[in-house]
C-alpha positions as CSV (number, residue, x, y, z in Angstrom):
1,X,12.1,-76.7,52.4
2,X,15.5,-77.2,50.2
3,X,14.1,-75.5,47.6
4,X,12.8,-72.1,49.8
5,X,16.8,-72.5,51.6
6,X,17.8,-72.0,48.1
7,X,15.6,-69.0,47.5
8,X,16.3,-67.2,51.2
9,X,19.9,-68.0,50.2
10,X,19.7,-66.2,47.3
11,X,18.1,-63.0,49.1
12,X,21.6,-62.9,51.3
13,X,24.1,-63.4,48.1
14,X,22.4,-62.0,45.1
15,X,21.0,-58.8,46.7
16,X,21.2,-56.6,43.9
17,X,18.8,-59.1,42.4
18,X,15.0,-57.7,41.3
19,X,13.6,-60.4,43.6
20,X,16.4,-59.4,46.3
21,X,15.6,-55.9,46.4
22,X,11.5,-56.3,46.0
23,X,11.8,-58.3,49.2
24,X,13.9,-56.2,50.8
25,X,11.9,-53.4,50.8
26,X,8.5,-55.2,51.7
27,X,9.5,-57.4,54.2
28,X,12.8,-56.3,56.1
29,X,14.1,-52.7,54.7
30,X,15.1,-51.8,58.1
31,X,17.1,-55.0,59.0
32,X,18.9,-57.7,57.3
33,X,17.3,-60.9,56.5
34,X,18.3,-62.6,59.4
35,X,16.7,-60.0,61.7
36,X,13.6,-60.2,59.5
37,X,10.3,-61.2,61.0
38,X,6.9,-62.1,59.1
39,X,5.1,-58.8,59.6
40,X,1.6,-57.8,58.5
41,X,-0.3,-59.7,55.8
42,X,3.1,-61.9,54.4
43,X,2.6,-64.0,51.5
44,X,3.1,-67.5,51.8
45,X,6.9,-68.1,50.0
46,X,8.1,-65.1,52.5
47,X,6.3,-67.2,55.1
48,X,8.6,-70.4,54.2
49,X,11.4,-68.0,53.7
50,X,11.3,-67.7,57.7
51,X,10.4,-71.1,58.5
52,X,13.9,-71.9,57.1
53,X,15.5,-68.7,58.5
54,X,16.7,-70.3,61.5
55,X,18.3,-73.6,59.7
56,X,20.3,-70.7,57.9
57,X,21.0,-69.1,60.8
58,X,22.2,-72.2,62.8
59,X,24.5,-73.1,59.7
60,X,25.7,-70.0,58.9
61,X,28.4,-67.7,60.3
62,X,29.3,-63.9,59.8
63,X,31.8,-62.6,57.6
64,X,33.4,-59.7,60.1
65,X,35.1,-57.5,57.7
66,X,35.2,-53.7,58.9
67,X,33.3,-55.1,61.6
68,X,30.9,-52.2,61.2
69,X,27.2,-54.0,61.0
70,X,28.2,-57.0,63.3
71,X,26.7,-56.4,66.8
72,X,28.9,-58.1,69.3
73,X,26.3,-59.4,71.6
74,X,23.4,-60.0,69.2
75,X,25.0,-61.8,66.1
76,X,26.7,-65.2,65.7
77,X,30.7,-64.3,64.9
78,X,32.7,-65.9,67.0
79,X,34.6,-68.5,65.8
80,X,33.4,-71.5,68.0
81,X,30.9,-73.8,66.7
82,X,29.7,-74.7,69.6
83,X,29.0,-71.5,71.3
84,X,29.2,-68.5,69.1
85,X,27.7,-66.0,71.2
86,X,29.6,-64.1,73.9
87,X,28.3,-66.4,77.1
88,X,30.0,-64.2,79.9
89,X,27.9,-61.1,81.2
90,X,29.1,-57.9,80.0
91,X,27.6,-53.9,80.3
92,X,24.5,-53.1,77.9
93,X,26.6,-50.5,76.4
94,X,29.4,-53.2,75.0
95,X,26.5,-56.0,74.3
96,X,24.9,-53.3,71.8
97,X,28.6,-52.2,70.3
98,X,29.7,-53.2,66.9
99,X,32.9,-55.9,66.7
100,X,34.6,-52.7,65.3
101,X,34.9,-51.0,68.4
102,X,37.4,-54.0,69.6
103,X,39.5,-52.8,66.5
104,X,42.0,-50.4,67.6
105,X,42.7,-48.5,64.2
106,X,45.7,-46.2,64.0
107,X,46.4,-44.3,60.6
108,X,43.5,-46.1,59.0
109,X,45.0,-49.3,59.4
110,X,43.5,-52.5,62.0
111,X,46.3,-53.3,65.1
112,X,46.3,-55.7,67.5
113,X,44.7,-55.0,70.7
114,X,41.8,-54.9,72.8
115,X,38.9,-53.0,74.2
116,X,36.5,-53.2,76.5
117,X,39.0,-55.3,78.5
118,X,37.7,-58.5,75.7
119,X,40.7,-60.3,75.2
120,X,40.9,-63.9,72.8
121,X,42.5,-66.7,74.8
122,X,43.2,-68.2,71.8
123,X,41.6,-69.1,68.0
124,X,39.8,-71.8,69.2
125,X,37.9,-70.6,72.3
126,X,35.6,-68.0,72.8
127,X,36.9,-63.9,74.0
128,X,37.3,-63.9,77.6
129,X,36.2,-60.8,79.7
130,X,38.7,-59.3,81.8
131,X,37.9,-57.0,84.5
């Protein structure tokens, strides 16, 4: 199992790699690797690639940058190890919506503030909905 972690890990770092980009386009070339599922007719390594998919995923935590392919109610990004989903209910609409939209950007640059009425209690908890 350490050994196929290594491999799936290598997929997500390296993906410029041959093996990175074959694997790519047969198995998930509509997703990334985390989203990936087994599919039709996968060969076994791609089916231990998945059987350690969600170790990965439990250990593992987004990198938010732009904030552009991070999907505030689907992906793992908040800081909080215990809980690193969003837990309170919000609209469909904001669930779907990339961390970016929180960003207010003026003249190209990032500023503080919120949207969607999400606010951050503080760096240790998780965003608090405000109504």
């Amino acid at each position: 199992m350490a050994l196929l972690g290594k491999q799936a890990w290598r997929l997500i770092t390296k993906p410029d790699s041959l093996v990175a980009r074959i694997y790519t386009v047969r198995y998930y070339p509509n997703c990334a690797f985390f989203d990936a599922v087994a599919g039709s007719n996968p060969s076994f390594i791609w089916r231990g690639m998945l059987g350690v998919q969600q170790v990965m995923r439990d250990g593992c935590r987004r990198s938010i940058g732009s904030g552009d392919d991070t999907i505030i109610g689907r992906h793992t990004w908040l800081p909080v190890p215990d809980e690193p989903f969003i837990t309170t209910p919000v609209a469909m609409a904001v669930f779907e919506a990339p961390v970016a939209s929180l960003f207010n950007r003026r003249g190209g640059h990032v500023t503080r503030g919120t949207s969607f009425g999400i606010k951050k209690a503080n760096t240790q908890s998780s965003p608090v909905i405000t109504t």
